[in-house]
C-alpha positions in Angstrom: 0.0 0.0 0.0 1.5 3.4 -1.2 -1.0 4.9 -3.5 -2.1 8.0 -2.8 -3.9 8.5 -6.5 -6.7 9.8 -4.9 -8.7 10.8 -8.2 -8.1 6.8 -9.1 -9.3 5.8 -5.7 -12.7 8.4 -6.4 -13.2 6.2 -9.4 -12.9 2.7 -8.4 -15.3 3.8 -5.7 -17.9 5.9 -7.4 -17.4 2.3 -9.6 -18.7 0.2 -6.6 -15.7 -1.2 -5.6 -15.1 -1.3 -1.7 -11.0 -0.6 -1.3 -8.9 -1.2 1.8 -7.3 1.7 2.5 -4.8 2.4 5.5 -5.1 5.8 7.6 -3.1 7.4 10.2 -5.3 9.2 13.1 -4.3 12.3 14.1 -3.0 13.1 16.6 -0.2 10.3 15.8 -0.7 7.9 18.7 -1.4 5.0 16.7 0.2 3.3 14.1 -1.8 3.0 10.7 -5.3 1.0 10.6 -6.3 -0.7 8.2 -10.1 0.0 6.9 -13.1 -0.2 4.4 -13.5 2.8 1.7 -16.7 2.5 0.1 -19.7 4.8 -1.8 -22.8 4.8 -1.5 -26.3 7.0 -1.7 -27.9 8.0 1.7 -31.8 7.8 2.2 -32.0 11.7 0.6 -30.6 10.7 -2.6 -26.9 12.3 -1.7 -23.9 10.4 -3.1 -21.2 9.8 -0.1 -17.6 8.9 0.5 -16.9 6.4 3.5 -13.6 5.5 5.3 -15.8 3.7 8.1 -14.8 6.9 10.2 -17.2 9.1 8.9 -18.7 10.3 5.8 -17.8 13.1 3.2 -20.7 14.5 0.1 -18.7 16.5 -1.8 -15.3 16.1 -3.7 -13.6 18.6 -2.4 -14.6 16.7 1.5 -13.6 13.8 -0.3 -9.8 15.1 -1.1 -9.7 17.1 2.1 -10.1 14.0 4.6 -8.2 11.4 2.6 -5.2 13.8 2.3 -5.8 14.5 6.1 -5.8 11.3 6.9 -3.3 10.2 4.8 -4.6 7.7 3.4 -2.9 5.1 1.1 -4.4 1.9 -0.6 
């Protein structure tokens, strides 16, 4: 795991695919986990972005928490 392609990662998932994905939580007192990405379509019809650590709607969210989190897959 050390892609950080985030546009390719937007795709496989607005694709269906579920990705594992490792993220560092901040502040650093962990090591990396290891966790489900997935999309999906809430009950109101929005399209959303989940690491299993919370939710994003919008692409910029999207590229703002995974390159918070840095996130690799």
């Amino acid at each position: 795991m050390k892609n950080r392609d985030y546009k390719h990662l937007k795709e496989l998932l607005d694709n269906g695919e579920k990705v594992v994905v490792s993220i560092q939580i901040h502040p650093t007192l962990y090591e990396k986990i290891h966790i489900l990405a997935e999309a999906g379509v809430d009950d109101l019809g929005r399209k959303f972005y989940s690491i299993c650590y919370g939710y994003v709607f919008t692409d910029a969210a999207f590229f703002r928490q995974y390159k918070a989190f840095e996130l690799e897959y």
